[in-house]
Backbone as CSV, one residue per row, in Angstrom:
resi,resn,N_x,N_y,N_z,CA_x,CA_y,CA_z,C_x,C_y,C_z
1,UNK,2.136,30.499,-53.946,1.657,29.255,-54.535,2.204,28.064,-53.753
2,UNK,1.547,27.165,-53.282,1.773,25.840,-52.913,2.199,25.054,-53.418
3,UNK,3.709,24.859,-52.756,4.297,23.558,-53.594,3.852,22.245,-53.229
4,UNK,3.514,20.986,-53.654,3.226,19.804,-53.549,4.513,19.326,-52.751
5,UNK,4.227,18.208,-52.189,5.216,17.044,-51.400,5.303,16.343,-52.184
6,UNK,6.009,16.185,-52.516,6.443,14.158,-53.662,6.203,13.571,-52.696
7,UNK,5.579,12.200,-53.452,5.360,10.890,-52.666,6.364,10.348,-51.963
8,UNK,7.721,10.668,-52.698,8.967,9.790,-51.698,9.022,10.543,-50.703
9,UNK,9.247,11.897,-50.564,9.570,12.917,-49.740,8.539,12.611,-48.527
10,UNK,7.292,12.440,-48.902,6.255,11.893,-47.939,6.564,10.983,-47.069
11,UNK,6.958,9.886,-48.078,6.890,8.287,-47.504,8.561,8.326,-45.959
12,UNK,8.995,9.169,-47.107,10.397,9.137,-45.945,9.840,9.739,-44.608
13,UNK,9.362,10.873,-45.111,9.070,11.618,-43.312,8.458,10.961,-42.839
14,UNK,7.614,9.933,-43.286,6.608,9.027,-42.663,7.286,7.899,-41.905
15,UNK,8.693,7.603,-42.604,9.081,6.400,-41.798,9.773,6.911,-40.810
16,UNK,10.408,8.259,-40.899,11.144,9.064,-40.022,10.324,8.834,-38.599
17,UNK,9.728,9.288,-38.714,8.514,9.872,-37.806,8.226,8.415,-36.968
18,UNK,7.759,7.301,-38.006,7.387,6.146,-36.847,8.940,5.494,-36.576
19,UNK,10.187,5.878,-37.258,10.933,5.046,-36.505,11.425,5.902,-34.951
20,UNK,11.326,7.551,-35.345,11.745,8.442,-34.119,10.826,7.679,-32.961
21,UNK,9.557,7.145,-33.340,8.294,6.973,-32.257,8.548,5.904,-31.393
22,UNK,9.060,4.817,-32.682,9.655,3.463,-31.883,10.857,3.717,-30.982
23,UNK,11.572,4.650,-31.403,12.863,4.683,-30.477,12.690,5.550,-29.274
24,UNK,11.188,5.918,-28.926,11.264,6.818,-27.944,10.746,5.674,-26.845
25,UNK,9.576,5.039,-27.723,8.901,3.983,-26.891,9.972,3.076,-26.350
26,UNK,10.705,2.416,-26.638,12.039,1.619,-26.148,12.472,2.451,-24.848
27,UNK,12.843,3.912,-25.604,13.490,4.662,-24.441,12.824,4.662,-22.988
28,UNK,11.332,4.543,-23.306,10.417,5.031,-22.155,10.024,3.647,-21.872
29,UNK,10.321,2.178,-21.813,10.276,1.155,-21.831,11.142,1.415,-20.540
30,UNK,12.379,1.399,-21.061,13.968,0.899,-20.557,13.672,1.874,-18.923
31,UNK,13.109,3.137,-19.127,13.036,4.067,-18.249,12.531,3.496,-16.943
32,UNK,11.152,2.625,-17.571,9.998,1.700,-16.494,10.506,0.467,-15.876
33,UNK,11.533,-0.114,-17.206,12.045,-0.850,-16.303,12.988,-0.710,-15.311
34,UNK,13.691,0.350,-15.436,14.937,0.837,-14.412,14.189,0.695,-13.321
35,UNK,12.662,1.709,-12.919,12.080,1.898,-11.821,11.397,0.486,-11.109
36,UNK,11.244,-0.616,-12.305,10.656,-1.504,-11.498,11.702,-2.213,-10.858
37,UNK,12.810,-2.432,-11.681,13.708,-3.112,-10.910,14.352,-2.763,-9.450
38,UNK,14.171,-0.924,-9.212,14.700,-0.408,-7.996,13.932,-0.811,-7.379
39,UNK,12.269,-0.671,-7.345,11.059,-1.383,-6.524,11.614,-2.569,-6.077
40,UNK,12.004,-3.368,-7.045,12.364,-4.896,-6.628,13.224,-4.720,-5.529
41,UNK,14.504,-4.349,-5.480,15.428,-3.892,-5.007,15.059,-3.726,-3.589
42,UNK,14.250,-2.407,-3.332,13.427,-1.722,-2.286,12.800,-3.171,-1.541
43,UNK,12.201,-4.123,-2.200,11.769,-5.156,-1.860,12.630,-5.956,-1.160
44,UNK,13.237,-6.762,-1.551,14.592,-7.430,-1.524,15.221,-7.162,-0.433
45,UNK,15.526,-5.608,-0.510,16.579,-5.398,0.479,16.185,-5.333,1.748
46,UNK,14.531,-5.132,2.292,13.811,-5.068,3.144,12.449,-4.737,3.143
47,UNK,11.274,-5.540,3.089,10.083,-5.921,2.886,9.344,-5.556,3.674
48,UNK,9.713,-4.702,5.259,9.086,-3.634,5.201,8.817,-2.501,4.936
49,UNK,10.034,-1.824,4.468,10.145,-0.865,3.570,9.624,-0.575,2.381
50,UNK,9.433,-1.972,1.701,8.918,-2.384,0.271,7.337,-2.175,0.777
51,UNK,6.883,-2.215,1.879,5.196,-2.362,2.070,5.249,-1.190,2.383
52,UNK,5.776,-0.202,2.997,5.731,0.942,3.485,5.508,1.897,2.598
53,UNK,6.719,1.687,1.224,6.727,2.626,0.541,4.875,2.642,-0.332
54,UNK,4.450,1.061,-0.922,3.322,0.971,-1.680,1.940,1.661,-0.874
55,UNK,2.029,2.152,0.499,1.333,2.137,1.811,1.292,4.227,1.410
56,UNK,2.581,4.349,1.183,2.197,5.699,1.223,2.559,6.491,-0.159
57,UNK,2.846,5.466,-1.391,1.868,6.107,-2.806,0.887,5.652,-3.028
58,UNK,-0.399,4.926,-2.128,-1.356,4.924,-2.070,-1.455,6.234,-1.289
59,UNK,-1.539,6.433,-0.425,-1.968,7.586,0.634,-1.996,9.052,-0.153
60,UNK,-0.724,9.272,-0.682,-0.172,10.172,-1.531,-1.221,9.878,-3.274
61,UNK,-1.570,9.736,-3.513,-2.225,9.490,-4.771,-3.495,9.766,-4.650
62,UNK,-4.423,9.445,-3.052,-5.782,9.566,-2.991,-5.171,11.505,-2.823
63,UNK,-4.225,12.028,-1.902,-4.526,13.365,-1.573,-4.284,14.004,-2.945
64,UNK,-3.614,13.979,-3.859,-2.726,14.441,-5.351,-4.192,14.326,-5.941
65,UNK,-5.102,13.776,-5.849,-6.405,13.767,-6.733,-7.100,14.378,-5.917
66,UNK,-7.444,14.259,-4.940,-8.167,15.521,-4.078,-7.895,16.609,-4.244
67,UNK,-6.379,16.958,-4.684,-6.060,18.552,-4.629,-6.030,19.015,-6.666
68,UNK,-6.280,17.870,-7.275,-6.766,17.714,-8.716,-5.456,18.314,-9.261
69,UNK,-4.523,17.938,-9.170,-3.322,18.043,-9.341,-3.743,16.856,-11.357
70,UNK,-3.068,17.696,-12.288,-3.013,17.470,-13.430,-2.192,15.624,-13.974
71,UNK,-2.203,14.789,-14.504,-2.025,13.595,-14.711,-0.480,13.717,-14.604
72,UNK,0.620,14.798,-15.153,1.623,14.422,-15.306,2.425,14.376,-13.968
73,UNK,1.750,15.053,-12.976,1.949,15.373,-11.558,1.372,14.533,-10.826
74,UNK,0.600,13.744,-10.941,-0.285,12.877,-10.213,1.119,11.425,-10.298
75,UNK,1.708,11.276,-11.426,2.636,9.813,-12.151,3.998,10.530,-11.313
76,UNK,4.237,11.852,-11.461,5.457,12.292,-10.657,4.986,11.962,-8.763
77,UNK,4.002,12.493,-8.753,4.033,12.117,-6.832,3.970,10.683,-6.825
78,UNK,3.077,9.609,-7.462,3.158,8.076,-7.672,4.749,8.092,-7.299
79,UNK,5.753,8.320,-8.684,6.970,8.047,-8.462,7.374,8.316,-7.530
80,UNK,7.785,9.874,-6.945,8.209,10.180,-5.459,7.927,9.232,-4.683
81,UNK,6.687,8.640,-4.375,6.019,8.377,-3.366,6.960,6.488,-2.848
82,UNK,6.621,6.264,-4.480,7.219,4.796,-4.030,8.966,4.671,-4.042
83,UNK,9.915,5.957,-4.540,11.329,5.683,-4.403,11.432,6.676,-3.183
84,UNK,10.794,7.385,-2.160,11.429,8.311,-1.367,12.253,7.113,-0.399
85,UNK,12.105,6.666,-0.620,13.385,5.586,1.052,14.186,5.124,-0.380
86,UNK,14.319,4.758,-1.174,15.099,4.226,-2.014,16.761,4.300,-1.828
87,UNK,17.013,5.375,-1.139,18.307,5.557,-0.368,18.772,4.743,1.105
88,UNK,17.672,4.439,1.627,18.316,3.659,2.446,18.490,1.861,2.109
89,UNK,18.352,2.133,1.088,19.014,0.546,0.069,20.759,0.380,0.305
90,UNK,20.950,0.667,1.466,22.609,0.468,2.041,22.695,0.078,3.308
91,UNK,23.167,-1.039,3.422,23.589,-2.337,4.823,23.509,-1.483,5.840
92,UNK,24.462,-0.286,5.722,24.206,0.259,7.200,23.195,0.953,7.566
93,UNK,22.565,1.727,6.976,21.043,2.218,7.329,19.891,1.144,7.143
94,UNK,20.405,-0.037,6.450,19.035,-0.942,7.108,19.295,-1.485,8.548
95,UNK,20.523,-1.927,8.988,20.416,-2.236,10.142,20.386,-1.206,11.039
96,UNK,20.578,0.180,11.097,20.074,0.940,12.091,18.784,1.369,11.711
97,UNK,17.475,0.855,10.942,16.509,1.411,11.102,15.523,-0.112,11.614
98,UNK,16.408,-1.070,11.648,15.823,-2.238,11.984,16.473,-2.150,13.601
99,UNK,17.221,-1.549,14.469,17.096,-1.542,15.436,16.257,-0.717,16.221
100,UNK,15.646,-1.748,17.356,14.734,-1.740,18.529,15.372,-0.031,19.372
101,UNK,16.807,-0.576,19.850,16.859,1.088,20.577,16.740,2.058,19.875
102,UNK,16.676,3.116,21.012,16.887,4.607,20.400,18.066,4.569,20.040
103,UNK,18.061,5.408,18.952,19.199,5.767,17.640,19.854,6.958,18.857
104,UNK,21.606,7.090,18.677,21.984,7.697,18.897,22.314,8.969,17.785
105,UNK,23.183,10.241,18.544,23.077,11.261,17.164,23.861,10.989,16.050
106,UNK,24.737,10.325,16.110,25.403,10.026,15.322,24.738,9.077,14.349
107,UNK,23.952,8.437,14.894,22.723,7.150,13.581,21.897,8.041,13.444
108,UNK,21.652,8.939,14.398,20.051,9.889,13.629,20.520,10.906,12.211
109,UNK,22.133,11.275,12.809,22.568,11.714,11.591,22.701,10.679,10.517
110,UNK,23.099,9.835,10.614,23.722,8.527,9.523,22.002,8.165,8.774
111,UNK,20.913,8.063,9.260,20.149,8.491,9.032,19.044,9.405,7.680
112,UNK,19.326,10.708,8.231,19.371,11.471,7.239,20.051,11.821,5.922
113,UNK,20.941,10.988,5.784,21.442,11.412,4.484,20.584,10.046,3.383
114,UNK,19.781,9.614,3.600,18.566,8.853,2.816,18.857,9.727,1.883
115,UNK,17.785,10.784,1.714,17.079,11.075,0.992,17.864,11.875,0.268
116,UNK,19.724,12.273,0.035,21.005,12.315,-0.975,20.886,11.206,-2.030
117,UNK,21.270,10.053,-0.485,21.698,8.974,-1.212,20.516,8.586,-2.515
118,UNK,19.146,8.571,-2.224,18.637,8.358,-2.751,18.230,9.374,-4.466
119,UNK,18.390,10.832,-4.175,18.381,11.568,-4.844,19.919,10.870,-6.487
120,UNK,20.709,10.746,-5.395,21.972,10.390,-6.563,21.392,9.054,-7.152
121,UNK,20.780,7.897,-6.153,20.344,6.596,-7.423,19.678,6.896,-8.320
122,UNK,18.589,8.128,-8.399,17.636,8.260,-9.431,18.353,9.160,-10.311
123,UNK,19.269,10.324,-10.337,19.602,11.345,-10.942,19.965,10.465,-12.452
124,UNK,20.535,9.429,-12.425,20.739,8.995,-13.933,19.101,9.013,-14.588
125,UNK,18.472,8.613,-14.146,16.929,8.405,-14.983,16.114,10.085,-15.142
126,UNK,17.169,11.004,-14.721,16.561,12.550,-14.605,15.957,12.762,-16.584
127,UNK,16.785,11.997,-17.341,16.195,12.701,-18.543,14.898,11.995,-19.041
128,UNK,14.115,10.942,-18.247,12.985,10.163,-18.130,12.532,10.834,-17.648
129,UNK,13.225,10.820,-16.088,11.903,11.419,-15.052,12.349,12.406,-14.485
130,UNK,12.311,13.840,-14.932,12.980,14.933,-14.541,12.676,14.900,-13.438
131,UNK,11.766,15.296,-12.640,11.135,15.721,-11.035,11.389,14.423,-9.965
132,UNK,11.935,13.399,-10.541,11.420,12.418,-9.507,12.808,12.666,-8.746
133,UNK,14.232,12.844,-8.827,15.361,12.698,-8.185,15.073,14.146,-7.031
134,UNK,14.565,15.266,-7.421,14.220,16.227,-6.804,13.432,16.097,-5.830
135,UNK,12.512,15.392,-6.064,11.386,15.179,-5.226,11.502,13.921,-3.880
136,UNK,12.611,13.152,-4.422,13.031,12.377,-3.566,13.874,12.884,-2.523
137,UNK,14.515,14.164,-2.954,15.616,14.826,-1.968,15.118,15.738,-1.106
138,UNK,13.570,15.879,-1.429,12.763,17.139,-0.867,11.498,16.354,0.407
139,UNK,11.692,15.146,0.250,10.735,14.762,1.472,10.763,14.901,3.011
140,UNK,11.774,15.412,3.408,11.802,15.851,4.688,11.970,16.959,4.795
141,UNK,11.517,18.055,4.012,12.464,19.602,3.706,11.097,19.650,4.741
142,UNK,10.563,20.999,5.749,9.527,21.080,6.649,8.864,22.567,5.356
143,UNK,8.123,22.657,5.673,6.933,23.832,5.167,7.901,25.257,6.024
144,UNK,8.649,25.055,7.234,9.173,26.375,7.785,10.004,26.679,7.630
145,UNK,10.855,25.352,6.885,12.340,25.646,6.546,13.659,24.845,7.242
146,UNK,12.578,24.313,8.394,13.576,23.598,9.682,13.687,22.012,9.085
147,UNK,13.597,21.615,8.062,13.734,20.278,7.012,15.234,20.310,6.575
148,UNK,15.164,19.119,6.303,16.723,18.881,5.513,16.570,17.765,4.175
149,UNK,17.667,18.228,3.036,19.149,18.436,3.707,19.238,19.644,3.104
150,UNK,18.278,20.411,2.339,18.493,21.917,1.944,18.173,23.219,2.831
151,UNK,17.316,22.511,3.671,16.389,23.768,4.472,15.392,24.108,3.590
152,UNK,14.650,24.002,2.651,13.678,24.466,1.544,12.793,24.913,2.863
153,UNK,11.950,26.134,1.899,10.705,26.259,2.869,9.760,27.195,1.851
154,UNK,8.276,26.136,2.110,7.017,26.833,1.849,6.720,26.403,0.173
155,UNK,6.474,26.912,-0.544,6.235,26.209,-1.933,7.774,26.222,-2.620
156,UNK,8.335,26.754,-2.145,9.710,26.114,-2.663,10.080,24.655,-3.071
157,UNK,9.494,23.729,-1.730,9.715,22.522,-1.625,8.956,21.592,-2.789
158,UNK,9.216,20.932,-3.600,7.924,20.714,-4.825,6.989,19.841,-4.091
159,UNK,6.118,20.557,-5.290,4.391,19.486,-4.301,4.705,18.218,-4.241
160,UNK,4.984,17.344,-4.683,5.079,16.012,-4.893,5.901,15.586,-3.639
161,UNK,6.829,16.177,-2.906,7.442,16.352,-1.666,6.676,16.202,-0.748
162,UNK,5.991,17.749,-0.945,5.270,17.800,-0.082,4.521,17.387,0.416
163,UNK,3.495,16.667,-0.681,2.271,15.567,-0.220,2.923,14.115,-0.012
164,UNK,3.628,13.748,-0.254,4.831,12.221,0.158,4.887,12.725,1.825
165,UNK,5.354,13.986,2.261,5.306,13.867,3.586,4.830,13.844,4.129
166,UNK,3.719,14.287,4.015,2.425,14.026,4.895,1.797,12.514,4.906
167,UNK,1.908,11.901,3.668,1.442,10.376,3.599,2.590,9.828,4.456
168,UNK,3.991,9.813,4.226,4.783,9.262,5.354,4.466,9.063,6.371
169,UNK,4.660,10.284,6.928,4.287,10.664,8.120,3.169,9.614,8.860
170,UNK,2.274,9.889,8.322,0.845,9.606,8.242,0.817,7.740,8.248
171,UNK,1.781,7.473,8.054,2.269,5.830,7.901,3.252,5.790,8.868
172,UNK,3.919,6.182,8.849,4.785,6.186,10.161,4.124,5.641,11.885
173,UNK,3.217,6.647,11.414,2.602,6.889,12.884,1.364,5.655,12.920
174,UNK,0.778,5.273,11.996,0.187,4.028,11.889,0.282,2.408,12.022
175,UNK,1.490,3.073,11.611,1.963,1.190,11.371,3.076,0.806,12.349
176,UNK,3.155,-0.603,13.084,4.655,-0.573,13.697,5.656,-0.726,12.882
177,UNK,7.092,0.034,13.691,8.070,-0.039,13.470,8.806,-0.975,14.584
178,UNK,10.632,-1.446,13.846,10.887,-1.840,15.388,10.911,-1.061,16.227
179,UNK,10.913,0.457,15.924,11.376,1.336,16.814,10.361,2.310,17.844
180,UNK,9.260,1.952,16.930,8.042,2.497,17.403,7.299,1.653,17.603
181,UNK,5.305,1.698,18.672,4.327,1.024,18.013,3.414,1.670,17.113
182,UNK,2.685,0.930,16.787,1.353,1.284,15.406,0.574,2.516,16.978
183,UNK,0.381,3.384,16.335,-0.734,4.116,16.666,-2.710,4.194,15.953
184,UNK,-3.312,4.993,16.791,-4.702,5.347,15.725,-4.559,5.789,14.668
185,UNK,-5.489,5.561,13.733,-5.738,6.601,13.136,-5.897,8.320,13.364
186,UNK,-6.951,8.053,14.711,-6.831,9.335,15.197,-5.709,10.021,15.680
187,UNK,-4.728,9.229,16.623,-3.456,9.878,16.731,-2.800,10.267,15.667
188,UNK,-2.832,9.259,14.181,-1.808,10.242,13.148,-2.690,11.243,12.861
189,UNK,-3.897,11.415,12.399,-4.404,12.813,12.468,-4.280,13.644,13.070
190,UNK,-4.096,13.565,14.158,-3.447,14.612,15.696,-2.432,15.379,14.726
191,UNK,-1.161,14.350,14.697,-0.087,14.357,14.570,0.287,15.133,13.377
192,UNK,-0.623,15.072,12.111,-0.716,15.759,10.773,-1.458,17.537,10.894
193,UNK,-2.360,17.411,11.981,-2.766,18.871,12.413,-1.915,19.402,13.242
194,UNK,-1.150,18.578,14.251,-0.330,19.280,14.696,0.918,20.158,13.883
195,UNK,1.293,19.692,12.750,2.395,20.025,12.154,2.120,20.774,11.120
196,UNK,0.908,21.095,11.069,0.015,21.914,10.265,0.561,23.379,10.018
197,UNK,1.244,23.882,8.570,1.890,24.882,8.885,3.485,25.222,9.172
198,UNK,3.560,24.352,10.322,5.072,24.378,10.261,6.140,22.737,9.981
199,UNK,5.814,21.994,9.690,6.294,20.854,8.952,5.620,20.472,7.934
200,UNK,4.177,21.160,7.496,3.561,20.559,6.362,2.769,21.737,5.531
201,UNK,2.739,21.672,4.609,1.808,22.598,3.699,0.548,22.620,4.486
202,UNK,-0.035,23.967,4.696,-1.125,24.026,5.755,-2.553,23.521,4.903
203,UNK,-2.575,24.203,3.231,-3.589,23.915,2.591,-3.718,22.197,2.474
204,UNK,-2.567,21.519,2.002,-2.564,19.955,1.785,-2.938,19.295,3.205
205,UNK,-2.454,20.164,3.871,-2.731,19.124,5.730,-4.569,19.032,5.746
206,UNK,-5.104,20.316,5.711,-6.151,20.549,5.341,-7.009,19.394,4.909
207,UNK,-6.589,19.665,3.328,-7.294,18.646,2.398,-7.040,17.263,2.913
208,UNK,-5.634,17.040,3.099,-5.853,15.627,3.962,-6.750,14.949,4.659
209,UNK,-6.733,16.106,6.020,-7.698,16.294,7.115,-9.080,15.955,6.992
210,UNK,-9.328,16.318,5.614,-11.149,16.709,5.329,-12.066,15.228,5.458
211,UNK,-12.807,15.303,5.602,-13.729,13.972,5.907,-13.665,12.758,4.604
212,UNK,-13.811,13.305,3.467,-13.655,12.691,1.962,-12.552,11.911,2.124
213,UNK,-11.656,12.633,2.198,-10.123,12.028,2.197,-9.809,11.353,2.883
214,UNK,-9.864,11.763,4.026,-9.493,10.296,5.236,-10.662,8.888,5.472
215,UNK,-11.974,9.325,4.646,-12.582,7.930,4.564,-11.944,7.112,3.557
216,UNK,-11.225,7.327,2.073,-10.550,7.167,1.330,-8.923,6.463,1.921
217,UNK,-8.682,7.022,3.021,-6.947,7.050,3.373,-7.505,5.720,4.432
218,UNK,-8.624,5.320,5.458,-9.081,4.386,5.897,-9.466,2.787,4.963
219,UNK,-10.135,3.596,3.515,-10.560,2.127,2.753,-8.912,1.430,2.358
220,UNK,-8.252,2.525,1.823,-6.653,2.178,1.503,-6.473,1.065,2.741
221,UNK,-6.581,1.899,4.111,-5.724,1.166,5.334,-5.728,0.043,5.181
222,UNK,-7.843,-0.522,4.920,-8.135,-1.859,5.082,-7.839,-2.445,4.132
223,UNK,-8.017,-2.041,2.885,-7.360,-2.575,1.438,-6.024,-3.293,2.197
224,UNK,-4.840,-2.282,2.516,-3.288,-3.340,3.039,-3.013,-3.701,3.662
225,UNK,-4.442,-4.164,4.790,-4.651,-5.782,5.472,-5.221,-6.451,5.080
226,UNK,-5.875,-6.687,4.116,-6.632,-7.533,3.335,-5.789,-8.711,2.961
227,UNK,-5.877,-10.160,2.925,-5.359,-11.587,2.610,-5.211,-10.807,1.621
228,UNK,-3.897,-11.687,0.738,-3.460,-11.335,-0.371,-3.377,-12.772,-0.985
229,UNK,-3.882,-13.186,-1.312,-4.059,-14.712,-1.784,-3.935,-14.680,-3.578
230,UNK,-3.263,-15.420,-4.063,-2.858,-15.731,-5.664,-2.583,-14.432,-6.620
231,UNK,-2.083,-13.447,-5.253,-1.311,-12.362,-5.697,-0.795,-12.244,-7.130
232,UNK,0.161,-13.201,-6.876,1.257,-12.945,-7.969,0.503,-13.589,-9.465
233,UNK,0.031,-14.857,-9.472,-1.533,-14.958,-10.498,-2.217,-13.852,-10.919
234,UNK,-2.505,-12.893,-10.101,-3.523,-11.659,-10.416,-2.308,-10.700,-11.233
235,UNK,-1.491,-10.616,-10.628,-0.481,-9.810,-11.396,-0.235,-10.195,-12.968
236,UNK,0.537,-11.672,-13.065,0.148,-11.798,-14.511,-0.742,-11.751,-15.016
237,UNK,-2.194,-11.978,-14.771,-3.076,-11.705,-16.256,-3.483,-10.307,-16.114
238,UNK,-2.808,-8.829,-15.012,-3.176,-7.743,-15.426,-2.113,-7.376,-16.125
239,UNK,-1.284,-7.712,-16.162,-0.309,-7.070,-17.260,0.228,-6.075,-16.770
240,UNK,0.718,-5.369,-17.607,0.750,-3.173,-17.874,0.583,-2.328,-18.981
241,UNK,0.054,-1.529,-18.321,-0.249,-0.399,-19.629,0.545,-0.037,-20.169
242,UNK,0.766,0.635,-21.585,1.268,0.835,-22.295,2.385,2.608,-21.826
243,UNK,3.195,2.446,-22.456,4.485,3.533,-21.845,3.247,4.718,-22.598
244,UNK,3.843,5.945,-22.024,5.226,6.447,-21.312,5.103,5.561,-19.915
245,UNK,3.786,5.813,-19.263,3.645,6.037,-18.123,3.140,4.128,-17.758
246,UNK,4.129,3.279,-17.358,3.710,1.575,-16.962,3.311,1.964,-15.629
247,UNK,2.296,1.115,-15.723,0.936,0.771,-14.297,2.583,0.236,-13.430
248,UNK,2.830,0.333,-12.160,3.530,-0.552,-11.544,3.031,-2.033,-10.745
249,UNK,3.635,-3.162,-10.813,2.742,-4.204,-10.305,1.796,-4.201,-9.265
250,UNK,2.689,-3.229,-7.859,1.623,-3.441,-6.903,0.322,-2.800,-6.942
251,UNK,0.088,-1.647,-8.089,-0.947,-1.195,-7.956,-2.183,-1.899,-8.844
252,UNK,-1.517,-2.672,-9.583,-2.277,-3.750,-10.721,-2.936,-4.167,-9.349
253,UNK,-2.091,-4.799,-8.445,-2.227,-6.296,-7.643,-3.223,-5.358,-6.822
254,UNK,-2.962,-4.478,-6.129,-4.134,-4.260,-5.207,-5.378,-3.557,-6.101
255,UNK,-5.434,-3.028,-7.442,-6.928,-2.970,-8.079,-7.457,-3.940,-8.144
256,UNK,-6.788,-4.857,-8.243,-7.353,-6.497,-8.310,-7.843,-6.814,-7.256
257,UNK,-7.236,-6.910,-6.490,-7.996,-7.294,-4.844,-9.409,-6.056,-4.464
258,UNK,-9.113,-5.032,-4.721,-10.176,-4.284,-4.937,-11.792,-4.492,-5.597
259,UNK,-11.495,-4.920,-6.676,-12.749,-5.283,-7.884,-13.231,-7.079,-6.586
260,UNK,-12.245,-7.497,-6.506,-12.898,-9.171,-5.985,-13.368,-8.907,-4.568
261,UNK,-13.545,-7.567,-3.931,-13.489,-7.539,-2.640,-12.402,-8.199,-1.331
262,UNK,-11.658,-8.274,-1.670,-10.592,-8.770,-1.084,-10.052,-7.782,-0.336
């Protein structure tokens, strides 16, 4: 026989319930803001880095939907995508990645420990964003194993890694550095088939590769030369969406420039 709920007994679980809801929403508030403020940060501390990173969670976001990777994985590679340098947010690796010469071994090592350093800034936000501190430590791991700083190899390495490296990459070789110049398009494609397999997931290099995708990874290109005019205007009246998951500004700002043809 079915016992009835009393009305109080009701009313309580009821407030239970929306106050547990409010205190999660705060939680997942506080979470978004941690990440926007590191963005800022990323910004701040060096503004090409700050364009670099928005350059390749665009890149990384068109391939993560090509390979129809599920929504909660699509917001985890987003994240990866825009904190993987987030470690070199320290004086001495910005000025050796802002120098013109070749890096000696000792800076190529000084170097590599990015993507630690960076792993430890995010590890506090791990009970927000479980995958993202992981995924930040996994962007240079190679598909053969010859990656660091674990050696990972082959699906070991998490996807969200994996496709961040190939968009890197893939920006790297595009855009100037002081240390480099901007290449083709076609040369970073070279450069992404070349490593096909043994620095990159062979299926994702693939899908990269495919005609769909790289007309997509081209509209992006021209999208982040496009004038950026009353930017920060467009930003306030788009706002952000509502948690768990907050829109981050730059991607407000460039849908915007998108819709106006800009």
């Amino acid at each position: 026989m079915l016992r009835l709920i009393s009305p109080a007994l009701a009313a309580a679980a009821g407030t239970f319930y929306l106050r547990e809801r409010r205190r999660r929403r705060c939680l997942e508030r506080f979470g978004a803001a941690a990440l926007e403020t590191l963005l800022g940060a990323i910004d701040a501390n060096d503004a090409e880095t700050g364009a670099h990173v928005r350059r390749v969670a665009d890149y990384s976001l068109i391939l993560a939907r090509a390979a129809d990777l599920d929504v909660r994985l699509l917001f985890t590679v987003e994240r990866v995508a825009l904190f993987h340098d987030v470690g070199k947010i320290h004086g001495a690796l910005t000025d050796l990645l802002n120098e013109p010469k070749r890096l000696t071994l000792a800076e190529r090592t000084a170097i590599k420990t990015h993507p630690q350093r960076g792993a430890d800034v995010l590890d506090p936000l791990r009970s927000f964003y479980p995958d993202l501190a992981d995924g930040v430590l996994s962007h240079h791991e190679r598909w053969d194993g010859g990656g660091y700083p674990r050696e990972l190899r082959g699906s070991k390495i998490p996807i969200a890694a994996r496709i961040v490296a190939i968009a890197d990459t893939f920006d790297a070789v595009t855009h100037r550095r002081s240390y480099s110049h901007a290449r083709s398009l076609r040369d970073a494609s070279r450069v992404i088939a070349e490593g096909r397999g043994s620095q990159f997931d062979p299926d994702l290099a693939d899908l990269f590769l495919s005609p769909p995708v790289m007309e997509s990874i081209g509209e992006s290109m021209r999208s982040a030369h496009a004038p950026r005019r009353n930017s920060a205007k467009r930003r306030h009246r788009g706002g952000t969406t509502s948690v768990p998951d907050l829109s981050f500004r730059w991607r407000i700002a460039r849908l915007s420039r998108l819709r106006q043809g800009r």
